[in-house]
C-alpha positions in Angstrom: -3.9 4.6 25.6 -2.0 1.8 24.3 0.5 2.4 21.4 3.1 0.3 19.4 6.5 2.4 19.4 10.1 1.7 17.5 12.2 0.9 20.3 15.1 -0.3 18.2 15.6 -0.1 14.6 16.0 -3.9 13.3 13.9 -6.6 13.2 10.0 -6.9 14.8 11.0 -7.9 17.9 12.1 -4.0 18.4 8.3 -2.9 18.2 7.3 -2.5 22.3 3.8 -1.7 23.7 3.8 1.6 25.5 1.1 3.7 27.5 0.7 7.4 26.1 -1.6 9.9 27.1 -4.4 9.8 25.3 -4.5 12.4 22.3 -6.2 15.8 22.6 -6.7 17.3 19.0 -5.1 20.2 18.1 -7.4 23.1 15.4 -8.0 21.0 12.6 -7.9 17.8 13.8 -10.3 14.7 14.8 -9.4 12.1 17.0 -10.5 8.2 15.9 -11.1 5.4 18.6 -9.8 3.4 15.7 -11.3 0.3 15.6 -8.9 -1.0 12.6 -5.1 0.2 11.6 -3.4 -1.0 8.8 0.0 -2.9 8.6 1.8 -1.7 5.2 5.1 -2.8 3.6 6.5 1.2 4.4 5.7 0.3 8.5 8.4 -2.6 8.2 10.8 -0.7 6.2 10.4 2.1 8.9 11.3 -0.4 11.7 14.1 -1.5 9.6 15.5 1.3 10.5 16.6 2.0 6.5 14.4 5.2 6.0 16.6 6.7 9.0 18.2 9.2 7.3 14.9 10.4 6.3 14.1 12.2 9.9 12.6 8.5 11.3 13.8 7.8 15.1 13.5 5.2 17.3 10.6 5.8 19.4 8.0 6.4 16.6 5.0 5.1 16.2 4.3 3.4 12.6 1.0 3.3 10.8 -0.5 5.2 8.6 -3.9 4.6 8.1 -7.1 3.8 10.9 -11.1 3.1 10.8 -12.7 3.7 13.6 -15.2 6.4 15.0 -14.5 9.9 15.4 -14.8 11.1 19.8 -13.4 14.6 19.1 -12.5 17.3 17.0 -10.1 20.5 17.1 -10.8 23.9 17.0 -12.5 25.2 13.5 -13.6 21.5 12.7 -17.6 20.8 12.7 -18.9 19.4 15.7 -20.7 17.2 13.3 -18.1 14.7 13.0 -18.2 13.2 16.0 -20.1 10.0 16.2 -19.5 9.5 12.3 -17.5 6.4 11.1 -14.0 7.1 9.2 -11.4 6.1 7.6 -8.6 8.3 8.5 -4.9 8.8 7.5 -2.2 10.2 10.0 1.1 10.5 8.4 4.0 9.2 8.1 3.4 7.7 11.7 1.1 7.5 14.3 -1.3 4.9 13.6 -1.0 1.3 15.3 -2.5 3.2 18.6 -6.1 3.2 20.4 -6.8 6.4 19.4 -5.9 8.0 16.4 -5.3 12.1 15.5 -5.8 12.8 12.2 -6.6 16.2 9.8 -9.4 16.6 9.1 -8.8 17.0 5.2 -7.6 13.3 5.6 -10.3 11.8 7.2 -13.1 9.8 5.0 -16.8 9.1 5.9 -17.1 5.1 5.3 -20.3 3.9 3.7 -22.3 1.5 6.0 -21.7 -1.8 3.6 -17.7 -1.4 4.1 -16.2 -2.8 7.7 -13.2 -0.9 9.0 -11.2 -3.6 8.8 -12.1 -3.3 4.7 -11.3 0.5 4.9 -7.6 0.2 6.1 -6.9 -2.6 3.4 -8.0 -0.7 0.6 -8.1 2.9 1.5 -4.7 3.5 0.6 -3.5 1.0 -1.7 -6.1 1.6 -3.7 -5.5 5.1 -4.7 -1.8 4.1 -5.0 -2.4 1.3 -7.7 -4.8 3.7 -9.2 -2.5 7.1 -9.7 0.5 4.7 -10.4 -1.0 3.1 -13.5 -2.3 6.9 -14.7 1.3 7.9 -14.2 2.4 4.8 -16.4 -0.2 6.4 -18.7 -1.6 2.9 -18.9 -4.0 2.4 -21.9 -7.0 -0.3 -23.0 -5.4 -3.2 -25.0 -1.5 -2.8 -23.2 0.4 -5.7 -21.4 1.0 -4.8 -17.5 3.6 -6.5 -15.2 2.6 -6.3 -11.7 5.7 -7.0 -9.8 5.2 -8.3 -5.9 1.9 -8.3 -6.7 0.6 -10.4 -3.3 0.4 -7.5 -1.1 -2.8 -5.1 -0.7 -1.2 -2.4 -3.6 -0.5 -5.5 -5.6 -4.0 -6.9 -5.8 -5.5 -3.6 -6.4 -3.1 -3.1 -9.2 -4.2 -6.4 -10.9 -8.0 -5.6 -10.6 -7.5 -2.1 -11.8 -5.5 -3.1 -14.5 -7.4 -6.1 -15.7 -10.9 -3.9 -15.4 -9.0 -1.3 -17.8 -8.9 -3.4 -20.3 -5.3 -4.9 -19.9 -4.3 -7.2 -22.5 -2.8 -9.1 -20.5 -1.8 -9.0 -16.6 1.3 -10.9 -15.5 2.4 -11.1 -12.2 5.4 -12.4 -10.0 4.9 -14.0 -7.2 6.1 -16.6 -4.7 4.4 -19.4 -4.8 1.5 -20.8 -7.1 -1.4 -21.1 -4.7 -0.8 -16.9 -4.3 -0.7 -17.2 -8.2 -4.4 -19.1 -8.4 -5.7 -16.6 -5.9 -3.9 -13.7 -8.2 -6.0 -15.4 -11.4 -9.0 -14.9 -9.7 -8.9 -11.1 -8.9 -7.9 -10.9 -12.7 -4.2 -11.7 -13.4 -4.0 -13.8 -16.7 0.2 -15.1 -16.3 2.1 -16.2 -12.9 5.8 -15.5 -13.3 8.4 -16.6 -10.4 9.9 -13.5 -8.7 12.5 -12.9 -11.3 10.1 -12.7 -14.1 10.5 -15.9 -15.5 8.0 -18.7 -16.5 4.1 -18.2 -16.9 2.6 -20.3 -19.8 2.0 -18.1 -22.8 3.4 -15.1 -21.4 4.0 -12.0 -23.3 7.2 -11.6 -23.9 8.0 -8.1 -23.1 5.3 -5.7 -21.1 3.9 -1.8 -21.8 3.6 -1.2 -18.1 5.5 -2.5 -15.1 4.4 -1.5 -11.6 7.0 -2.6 -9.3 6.6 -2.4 -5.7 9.7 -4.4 -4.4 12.7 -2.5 -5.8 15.6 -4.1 -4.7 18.6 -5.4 -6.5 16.6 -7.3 -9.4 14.9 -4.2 -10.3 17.0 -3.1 -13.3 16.6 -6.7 -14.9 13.0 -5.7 -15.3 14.0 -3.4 -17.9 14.6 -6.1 -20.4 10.8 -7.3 -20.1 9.7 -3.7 -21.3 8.5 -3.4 -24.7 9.8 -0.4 -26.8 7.9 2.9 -25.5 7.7 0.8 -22.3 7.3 2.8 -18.9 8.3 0.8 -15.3 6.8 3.1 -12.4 8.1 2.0 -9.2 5.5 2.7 -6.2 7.5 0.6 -2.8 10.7 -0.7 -1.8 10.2 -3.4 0.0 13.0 -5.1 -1.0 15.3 -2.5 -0.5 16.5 0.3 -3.0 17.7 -0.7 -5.9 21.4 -0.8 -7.2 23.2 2.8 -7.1 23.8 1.9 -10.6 20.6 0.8 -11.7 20.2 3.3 -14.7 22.6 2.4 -16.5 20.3 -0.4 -18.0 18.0 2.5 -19.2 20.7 3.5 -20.9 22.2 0.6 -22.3 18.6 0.2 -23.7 18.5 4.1 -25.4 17.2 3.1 -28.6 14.0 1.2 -27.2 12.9 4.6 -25.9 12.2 3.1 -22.0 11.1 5.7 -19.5 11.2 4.9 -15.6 9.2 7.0 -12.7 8.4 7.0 -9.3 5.2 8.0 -7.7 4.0 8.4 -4.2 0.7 9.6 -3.3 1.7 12.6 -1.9 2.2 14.7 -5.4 -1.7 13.8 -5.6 -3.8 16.6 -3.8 -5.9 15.7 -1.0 -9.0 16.1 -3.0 -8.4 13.9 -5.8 -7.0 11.1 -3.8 -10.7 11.5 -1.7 -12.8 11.4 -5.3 -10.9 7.9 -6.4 -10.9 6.5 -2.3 -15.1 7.9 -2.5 -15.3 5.6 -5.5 -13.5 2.7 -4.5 -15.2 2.1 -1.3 -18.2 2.3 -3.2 -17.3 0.1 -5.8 -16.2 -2.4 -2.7 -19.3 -1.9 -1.1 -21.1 -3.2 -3.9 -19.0 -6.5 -4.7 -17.0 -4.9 -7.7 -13.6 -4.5 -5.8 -12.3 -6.9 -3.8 -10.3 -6.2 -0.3 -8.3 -9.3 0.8 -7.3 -9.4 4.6 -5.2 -11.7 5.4 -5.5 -11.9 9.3 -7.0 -9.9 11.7 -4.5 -9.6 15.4 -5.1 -7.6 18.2 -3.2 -4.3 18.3 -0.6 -5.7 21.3 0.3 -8.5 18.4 2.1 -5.9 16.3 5.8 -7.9 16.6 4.2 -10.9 14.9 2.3 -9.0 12.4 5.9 -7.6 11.2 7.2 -11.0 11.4 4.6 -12.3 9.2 5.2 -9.7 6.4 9.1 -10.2 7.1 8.8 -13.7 6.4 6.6 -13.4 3.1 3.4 -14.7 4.6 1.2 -12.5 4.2 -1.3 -12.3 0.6 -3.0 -8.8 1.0 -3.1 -7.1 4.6 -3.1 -8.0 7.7 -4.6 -5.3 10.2 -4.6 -4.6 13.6 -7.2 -4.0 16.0 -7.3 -1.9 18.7 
């Protein structure tokens, strides 16, 4: 089968199109002739090669999440399976390929109103944007700060926060056609990307999700309100200053808290119950998934070059 692999850490031009055999699955598992993968901000920091020193080599295969159609399952795993449509997630690694392996705790029956291409766009981000505003203990009436918010965890953010009941959702973002498209998946302010500008916009925030990181992060701490909470759920800027909380500190009498989350502290189960719910709500026009281009699985370099460069508002995805 065809596969994208790390050949060199760097820049896009070190993803290379290999042949592997194709995938036999082990007890447990399904195999997906994925018929959509999704390309995620944590695939291009991967190939950056800055996540090395977290057990990533050269010679891995990114992607995360696939749609497609279960063709075989593992020992202990119903035979019933096969033939289903699914939205699967493999790892860590493993996805931009032809055919996908998978647990089978991680796979996803898709509802007949949502396309694969659909799946992959909102299958994780959604449950990210979704635990990250519980862990932010996000309430009805607060002010939310959605920083980077162009990209698929972004938009899913904004509609989740503005159908809690937000007071107001602000956003950075890069350009102000991105900010018209933000307004109409619910943002109410467009800020630049350090924060400024945004007619009428509150002047300090309850909530800030912040998905770039990066050297500017700690000036975000001056936009929280007293009791404030910044959860940081990406770095796709980089990580932020060695330093960084040391503005927390500076601010100890406004009572700031700051957190990380990652999906992987949520169990299997629950991330399934909100996913279930989402691609429902999707199916039926109340959630919207934005791809931004569809490219053929062999056009992985330029998919990476795209998000490199800042192009890309929502996902782009890859098909097989």
């Amino acid at each position: 089968m065809k596969a994208i692999e790390i050949r060199t850490y760097g820049g896009p031009e070190g993803l290379a199109v290999v042949d592997l055999p194709a995938p036999v699955p082990a007890a447990g598992e399904v195999v997906i002739a994925a018929e959509a993968v999704g390309v995620g901000g944590v695939d291009t920091v991967i190939r950056s090669g800055a996540l090395a020193a977290y057990g990533f080599k050269e010679g891995h295969v990114p992607g995360s999440e696939v749609a497609g159609t279960v063709t075989a399952v593992g020992e202990g795993v119903d035979t019933s399976w096969v033939g289903r449509r699914v939205w699967g997630f493999t790892g860590t690694g493993g996805g931009y390929v032809e055919q996908a392996v998978a647990p089978v705790q991680e796979i996803l029956p898709l509802p007949d109103d949502l396309s694969a291409a659909d799946a992959v766009t909102l299958g994780s981000s959604g449950v990210v944007a979704h635990y990250a505003l519980a862990h932010a203990r996000f309430a009805p009436g607060e002010t939310v700060l959605v920083r980077g918010a162009a990209g698929s965890i972004g938009i899913m953010t904004v509609q989740l926060a503005a159908k809690g009941g937000a007071a107001a959702v602000a956003v950075t973002t890069s350009s102000a056609e991105r900010g018209a498209r933000l307004r109409q998946l619910g943002a109410t302010h467009v800020l630049d990307r350090s924060g400024e500008g945004g007619q009428d916009a509150p002047a300090g925030y309850d909530v800030i999700i912040d998905i770039v990181a990066g050297d500017d992060l700690p000036s975000f701490f001056d936009r929280l309100n007293p009791n404030g909470r910044m959860v940081a759920v990406g770095v796709v800027a980089g990580q932020p200053p060695a330093d960084f909380g040391t503005k927390l500190m500076a601010a100890f009498r406004k009572s700031l808290s700051f957190a990380t989350f990652s999906a992987d502290t949520v169990t299997s189960a629950d991330r399934h119950a909100v996913r279930s719910e989402q691609f429902a709500a999707a199916g039926r026009g109340e959630l919207a998934t934005v791809v931004h281009e569809l490219l053929p699985l062999d056009r992985a370099v330029l998919a990476h070059r795209k998000m490199d460069d800042g192009e890309v508002f929502g996902r782009i995805v890859l098909t097989p």
